[in-house]
C-alpha positions as CSV (number, residue, x, y, z in Angstrom):
1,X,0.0,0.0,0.0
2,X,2.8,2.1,0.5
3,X,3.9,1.9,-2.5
4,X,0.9,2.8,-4.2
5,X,0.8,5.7,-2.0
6,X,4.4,6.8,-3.5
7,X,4.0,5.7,-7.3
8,X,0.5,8.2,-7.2
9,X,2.5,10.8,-4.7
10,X,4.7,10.8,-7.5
11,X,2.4,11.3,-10.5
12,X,1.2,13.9,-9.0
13,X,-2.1,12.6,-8.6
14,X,-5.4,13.9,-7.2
15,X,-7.4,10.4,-8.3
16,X,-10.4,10.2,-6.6
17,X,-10.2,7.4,-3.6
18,X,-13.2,5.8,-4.5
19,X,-12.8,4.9,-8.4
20,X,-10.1,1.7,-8.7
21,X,-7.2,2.7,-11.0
22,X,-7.1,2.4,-14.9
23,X,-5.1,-0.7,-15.0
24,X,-7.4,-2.6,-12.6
25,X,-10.6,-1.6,-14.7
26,X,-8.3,-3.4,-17.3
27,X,-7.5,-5.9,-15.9
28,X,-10.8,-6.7,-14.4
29,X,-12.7,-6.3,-17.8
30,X,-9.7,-9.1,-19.0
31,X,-10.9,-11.2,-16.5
32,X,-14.6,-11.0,-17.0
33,X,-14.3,-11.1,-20.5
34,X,-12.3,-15.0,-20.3
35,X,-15.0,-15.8,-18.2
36,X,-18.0,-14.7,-20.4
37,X,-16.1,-16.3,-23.3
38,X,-15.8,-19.8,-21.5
39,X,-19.6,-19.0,-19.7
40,X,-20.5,-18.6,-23.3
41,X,-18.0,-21.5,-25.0
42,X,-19.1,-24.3,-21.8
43,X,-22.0,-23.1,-19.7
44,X,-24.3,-21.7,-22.1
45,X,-24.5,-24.8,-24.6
46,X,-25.0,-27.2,-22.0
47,X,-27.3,-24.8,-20.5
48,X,-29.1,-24.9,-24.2
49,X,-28.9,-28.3,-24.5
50,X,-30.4,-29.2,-21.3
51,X,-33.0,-26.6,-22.5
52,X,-33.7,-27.8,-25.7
53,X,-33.8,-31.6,-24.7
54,X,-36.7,-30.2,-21.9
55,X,-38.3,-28.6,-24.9
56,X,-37.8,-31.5,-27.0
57,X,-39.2,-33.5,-24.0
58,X,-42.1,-31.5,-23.4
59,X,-43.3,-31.1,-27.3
60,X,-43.1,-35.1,-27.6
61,X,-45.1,-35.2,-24.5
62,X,-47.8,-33.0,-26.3
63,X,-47.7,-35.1,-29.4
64,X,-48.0,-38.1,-27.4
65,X,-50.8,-36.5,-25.9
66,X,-52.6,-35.4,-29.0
67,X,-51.6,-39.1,-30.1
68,X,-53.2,-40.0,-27.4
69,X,-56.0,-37.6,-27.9
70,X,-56.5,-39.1,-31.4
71,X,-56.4,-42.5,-30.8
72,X,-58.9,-42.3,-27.7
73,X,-61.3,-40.0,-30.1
74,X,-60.3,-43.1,-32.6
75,X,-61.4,-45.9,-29.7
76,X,-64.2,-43.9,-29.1
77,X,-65.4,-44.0,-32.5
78,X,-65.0,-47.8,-32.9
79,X,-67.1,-48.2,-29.8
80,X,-69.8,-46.3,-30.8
81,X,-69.6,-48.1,-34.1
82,X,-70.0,-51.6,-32.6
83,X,-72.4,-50.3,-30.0
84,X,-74.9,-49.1,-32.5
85,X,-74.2,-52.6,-34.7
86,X,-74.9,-54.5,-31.5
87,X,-77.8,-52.7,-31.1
88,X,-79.0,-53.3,-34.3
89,X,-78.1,-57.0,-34.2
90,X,-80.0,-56.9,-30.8
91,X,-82.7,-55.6,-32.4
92,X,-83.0,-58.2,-35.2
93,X,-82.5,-60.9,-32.7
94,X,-85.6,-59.8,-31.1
95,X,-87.5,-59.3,-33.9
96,X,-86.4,-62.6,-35.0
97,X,-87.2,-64.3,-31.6
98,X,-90.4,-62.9,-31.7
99,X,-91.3,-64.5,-35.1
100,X,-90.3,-67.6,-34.0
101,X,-92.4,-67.2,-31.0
102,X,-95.3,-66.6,-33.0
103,X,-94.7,-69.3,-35.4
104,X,-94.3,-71.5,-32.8
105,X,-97.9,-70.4,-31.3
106,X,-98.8,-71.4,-35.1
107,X,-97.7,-74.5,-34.8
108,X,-98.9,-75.7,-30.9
109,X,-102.2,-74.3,-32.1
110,X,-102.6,-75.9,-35.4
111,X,-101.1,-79.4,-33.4
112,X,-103.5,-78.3,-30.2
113,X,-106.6,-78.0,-33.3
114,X,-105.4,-81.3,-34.9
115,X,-105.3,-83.2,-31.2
116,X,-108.7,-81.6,-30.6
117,X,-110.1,-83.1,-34.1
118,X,-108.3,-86.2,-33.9
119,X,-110.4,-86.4,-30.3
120,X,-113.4,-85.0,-31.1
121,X,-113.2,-87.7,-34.0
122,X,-112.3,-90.5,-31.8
123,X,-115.4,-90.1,-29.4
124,X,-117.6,-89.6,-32.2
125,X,-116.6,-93.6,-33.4
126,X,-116.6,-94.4,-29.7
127,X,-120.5,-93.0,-29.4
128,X,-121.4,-94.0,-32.8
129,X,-120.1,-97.9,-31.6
130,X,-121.9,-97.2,-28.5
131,X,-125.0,-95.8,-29.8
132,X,-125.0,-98.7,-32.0
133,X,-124.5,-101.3,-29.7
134,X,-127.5,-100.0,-27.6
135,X,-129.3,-99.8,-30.2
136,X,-128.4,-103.4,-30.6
137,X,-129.0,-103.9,-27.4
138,X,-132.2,-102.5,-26.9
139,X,-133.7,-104.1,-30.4
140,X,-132.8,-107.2,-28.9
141,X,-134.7,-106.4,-25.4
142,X,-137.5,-104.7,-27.2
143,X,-138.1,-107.9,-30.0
144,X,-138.1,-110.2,-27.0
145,X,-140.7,-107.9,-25.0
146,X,-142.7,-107.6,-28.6
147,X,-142.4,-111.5,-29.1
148,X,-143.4,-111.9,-25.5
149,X,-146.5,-109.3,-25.8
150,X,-147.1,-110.9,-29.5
151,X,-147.4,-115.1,-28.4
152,X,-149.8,-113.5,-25.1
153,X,-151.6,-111.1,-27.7
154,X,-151.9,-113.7,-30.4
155,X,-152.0,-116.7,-28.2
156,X,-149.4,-118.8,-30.6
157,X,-146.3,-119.6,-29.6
158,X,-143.1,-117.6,-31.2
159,X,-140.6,-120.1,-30.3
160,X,-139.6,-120.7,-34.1
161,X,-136.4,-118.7,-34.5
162,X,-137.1,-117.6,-37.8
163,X,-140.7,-116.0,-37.4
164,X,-139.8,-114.7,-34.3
165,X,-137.2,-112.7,-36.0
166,X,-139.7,-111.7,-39.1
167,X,-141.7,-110.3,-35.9
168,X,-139.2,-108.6,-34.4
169,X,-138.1,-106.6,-37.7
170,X,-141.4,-105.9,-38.6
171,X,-141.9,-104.5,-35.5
172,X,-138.6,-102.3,-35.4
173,X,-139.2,-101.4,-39.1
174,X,-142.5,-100.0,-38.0
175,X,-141.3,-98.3,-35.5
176,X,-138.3,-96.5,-36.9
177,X,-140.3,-95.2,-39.5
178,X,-142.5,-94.0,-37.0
179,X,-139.3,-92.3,-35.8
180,X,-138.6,-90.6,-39.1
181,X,-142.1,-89.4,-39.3
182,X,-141.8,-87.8,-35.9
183,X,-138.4,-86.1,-36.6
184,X,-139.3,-85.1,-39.8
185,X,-142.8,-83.3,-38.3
186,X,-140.2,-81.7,-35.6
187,X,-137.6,-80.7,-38.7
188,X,-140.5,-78.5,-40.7
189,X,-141.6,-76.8,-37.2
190,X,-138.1,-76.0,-36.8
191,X,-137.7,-74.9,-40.2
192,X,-141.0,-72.9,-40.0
């Protein structure tokens, strides 16, 4: 310090205390000027790169994103799509099951009409055979109460086979046609 005291003593100098002296503005500018050019030469491109790969990181992210975006818009679509064509298939499955329901109905009815005939058919024969056999029945009972009336009305005796028959069918000849006549007299009041 002395010495600088002495080198300015001797220049005669009235420097002002608080301003550094020319050569250490120099030499200071020197100084900041190596480090801006290696700040600028090492700190700033990795500073850049680190920078740029963020950017490069982030943009990706947003076109992964709108990728993303697309694809789920994309999904979204498809789903819809096979939504509405399951609908639609759901729709002709009903439809369709509904037919066959009906035609089914068709067919247990027409089968249900068909068993009911074939029925109805069956106990016609079965009164018919009845009906008949009674009537068998009771032409039997009847010629042997009109051969049994006929020997005590006619005091002869019926026993041959033969005219005892003749008898009888006369009898039941005469009286189914009075049968006839009576349902014919009922058929023209009817009709009337």
């Amino acid at each position: 310090m002395m010495v600088t005291a002495l080198v300015q003593a001797a220049e005669g100098g009235d420097q002002n205390p608080l301003l550094p002296a020319t050569y250490d503005i120099i030499w200071s500018l020197v100084c900041i000027a190596i480090i801006a050019v290696v700040f600028v030469k090492k700190v700033v491109p990795a500073f850049t790169r680190v920078l740029d790969e963020r950017t490069e990181k982030i943009e990706g992210g947003l076109q992964a994103g709108e990728r993303a975006r697309a694809e789920a818009a994309a999904l979204r679509a498809d789903i819809e799509r096979e939504l509405t064509e399951a609908r639609v298939e759901a729709a002709k499955v009903r439809e369709q099951a509904q037919e066959d329901a009906k035609a089914i109905a068709a067919d247990v009815k027409a089968k249900a009409h068909a068993e009911a005939d074939r029925i109805l058919e069956s106990a016609k024969r079965h009164i018919e055979a009845e009906r008949q056999q009674a009537a068998a029945t009771l032409r039997t009972d009847i010629g042997v109460l009109a051969t049994t009336l006929a020997e005590r009305i006619v005091g002869e005796s019926l026993a041959e086979e033969e005219r005892r028959q003749r008898v009888i069918d006369r009898f039941l000849d005469d009286l189914e046609a009075q049968t006839d006549q009576a349902q014919q007299r009922v058929g023209e009041t009817t009709e009337a």
